[in-house]
C-alpha positions as YAML, in Angstrom:
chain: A
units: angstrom
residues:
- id: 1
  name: UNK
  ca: [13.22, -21.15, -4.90]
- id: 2
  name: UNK
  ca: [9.34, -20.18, -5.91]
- id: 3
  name: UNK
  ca: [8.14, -17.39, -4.01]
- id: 4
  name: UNK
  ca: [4.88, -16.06, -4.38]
- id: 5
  name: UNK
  ca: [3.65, -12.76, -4.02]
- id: 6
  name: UNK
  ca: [0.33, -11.64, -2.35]
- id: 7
  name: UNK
  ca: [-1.60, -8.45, -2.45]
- id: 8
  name: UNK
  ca: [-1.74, -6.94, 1.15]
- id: 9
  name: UNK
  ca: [-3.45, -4.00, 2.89]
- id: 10
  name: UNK
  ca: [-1.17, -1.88, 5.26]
- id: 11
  name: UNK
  ca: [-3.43, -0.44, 7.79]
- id: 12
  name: UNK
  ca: [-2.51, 2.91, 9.89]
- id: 13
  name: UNK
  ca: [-2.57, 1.32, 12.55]
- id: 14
  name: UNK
  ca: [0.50, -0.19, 14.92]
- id: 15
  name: UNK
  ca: [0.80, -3.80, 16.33]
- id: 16
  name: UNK
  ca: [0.57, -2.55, 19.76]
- id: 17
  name: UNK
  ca: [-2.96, -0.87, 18.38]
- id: 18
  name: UNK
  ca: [-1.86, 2.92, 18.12]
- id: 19
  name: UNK
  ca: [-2.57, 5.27, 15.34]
- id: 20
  name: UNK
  ca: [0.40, 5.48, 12.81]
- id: 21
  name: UNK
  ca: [1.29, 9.23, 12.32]
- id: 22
  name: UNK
  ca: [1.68, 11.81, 10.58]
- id: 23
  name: UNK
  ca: [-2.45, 11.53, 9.17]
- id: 24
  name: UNK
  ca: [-1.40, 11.97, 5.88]
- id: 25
  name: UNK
  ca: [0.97, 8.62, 5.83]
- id: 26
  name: UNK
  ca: [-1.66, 6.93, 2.95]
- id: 27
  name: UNK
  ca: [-1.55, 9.94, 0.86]
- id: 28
  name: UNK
  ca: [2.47, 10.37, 1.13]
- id: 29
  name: UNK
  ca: [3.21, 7.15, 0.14]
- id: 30
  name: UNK
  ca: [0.60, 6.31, -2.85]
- id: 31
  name: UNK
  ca: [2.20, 9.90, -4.12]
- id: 32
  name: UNK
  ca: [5.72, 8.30, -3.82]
- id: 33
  name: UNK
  ca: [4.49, 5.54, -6.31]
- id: 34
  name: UNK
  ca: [2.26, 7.88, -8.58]
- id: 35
  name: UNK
  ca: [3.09, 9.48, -11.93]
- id: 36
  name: UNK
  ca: [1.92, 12.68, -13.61]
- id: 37
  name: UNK
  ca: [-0.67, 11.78, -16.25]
- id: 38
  name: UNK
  ca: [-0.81, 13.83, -19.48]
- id: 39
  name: UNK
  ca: [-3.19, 16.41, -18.21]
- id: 40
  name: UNK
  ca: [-0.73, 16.99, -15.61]
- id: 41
  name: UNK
  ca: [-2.69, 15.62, -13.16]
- id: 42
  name: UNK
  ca: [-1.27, 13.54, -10.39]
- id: 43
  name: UNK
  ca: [-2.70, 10.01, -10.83]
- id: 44
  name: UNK
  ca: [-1.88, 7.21, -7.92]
- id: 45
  name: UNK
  ca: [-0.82, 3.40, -9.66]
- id: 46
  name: UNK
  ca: [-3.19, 0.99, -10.11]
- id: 47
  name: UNK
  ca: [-1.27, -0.98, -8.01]
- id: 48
  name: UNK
  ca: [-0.59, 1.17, -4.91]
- id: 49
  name: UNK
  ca: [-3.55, 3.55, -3.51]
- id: 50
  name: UNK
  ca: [-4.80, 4.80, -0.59]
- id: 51
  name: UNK
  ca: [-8.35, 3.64, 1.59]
- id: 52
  name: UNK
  ca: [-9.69, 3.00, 4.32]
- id: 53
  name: UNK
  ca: [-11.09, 0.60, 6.70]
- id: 54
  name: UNK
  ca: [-14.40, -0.10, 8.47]
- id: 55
  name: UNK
  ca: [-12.86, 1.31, 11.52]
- id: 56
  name: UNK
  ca: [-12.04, 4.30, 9.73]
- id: 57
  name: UNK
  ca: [-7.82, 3.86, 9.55]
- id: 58
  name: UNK
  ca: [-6.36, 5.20, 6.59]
- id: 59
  name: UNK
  ca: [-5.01, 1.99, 4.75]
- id: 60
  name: UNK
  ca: [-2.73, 1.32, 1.50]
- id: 61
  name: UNK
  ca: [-3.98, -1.60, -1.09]
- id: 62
  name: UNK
  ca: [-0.72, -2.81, -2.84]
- id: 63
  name: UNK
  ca: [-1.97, -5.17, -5.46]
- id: 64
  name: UNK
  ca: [0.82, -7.93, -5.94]
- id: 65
  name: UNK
  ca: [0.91, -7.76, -9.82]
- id: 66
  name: UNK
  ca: [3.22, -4.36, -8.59]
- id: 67
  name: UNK
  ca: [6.09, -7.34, -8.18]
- id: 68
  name: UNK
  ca: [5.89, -7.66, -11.83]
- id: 69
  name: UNK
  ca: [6.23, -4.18, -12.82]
- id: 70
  name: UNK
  ca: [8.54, -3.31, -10.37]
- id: 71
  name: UNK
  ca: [10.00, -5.41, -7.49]
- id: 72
  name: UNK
  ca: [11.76, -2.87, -5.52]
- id: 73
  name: UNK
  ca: [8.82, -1.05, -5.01]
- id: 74
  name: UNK
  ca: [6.68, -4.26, -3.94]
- id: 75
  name: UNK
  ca: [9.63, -4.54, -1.73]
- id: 76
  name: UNK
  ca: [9.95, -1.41, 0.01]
- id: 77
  name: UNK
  ca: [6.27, -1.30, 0.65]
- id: 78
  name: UNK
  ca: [6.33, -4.27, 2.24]
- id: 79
  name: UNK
  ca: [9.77, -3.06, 4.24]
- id: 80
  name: UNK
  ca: [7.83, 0.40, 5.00]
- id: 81
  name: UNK
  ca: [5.03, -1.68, 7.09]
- id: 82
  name: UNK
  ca: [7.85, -4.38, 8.38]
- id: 83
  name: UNK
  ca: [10.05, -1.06, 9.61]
- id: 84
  name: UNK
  ca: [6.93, 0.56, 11.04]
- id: 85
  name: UNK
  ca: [5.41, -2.30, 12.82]
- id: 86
  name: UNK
  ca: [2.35, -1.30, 11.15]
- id: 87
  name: UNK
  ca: [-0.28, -3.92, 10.43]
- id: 88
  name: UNK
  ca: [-0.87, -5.74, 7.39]
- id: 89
  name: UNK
  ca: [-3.43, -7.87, 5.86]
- id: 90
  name: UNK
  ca: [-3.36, -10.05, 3.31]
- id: 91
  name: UNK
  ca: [-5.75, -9.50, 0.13]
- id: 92
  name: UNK
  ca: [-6.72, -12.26, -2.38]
- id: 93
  name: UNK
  ca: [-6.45, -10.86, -6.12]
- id: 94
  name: UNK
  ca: [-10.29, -9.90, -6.26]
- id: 95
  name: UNK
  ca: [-9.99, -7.73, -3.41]
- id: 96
  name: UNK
  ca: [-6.72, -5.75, -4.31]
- id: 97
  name: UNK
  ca: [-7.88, -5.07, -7.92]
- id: 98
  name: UNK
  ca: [-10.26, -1.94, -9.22]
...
């Protein structure tokens, strides 16, 4: 079994088109997946930060090279939107890299 992994945007927003809550919800979960650098300075991954759309809803880019690192975070990103019926959109490798 080959599965691939794709870099996705999770948008604050809910299928049925309702603002995901609390505001913060971008910020709370890039800081779950962030480390403190060595200016002890909170830094978000590479691989997991926080944006936002044209519409102005907070958003989350998870770049799919996070599989690699670490596939139980990819995972329970991807479980977080599933659980929260929040909307995703898929991201070609351009898009979800800095």
């Amino acid at each position: 079994m080959n599965q691939t992994f794709e870099s996705f945007v999770i948008i604050g927003v809910t299928r049925e088109g309702k603002k995901f809550r609390p505001s913060d919800w971008a910020d709370r979960l890039c800081g779950i997946m962030s480390a403190f650098g060595s200016d002890n300075r909170m830094k978000y991954s590479r691989y997991v930060r926080p944006g936002c759309n044209l519409k102005g809803d907070k958003t989350v880019v998870v770049d799919a090279r996070l599989y690699d690192i670490e596939p139980l975070a990819y995972k329970f990103l991807v479980n977080f939107a599933n659980d929260n019926l929040l909307q995703v959109e898929p991201l070609d490798a351009d898009q979800a890299q800095v």
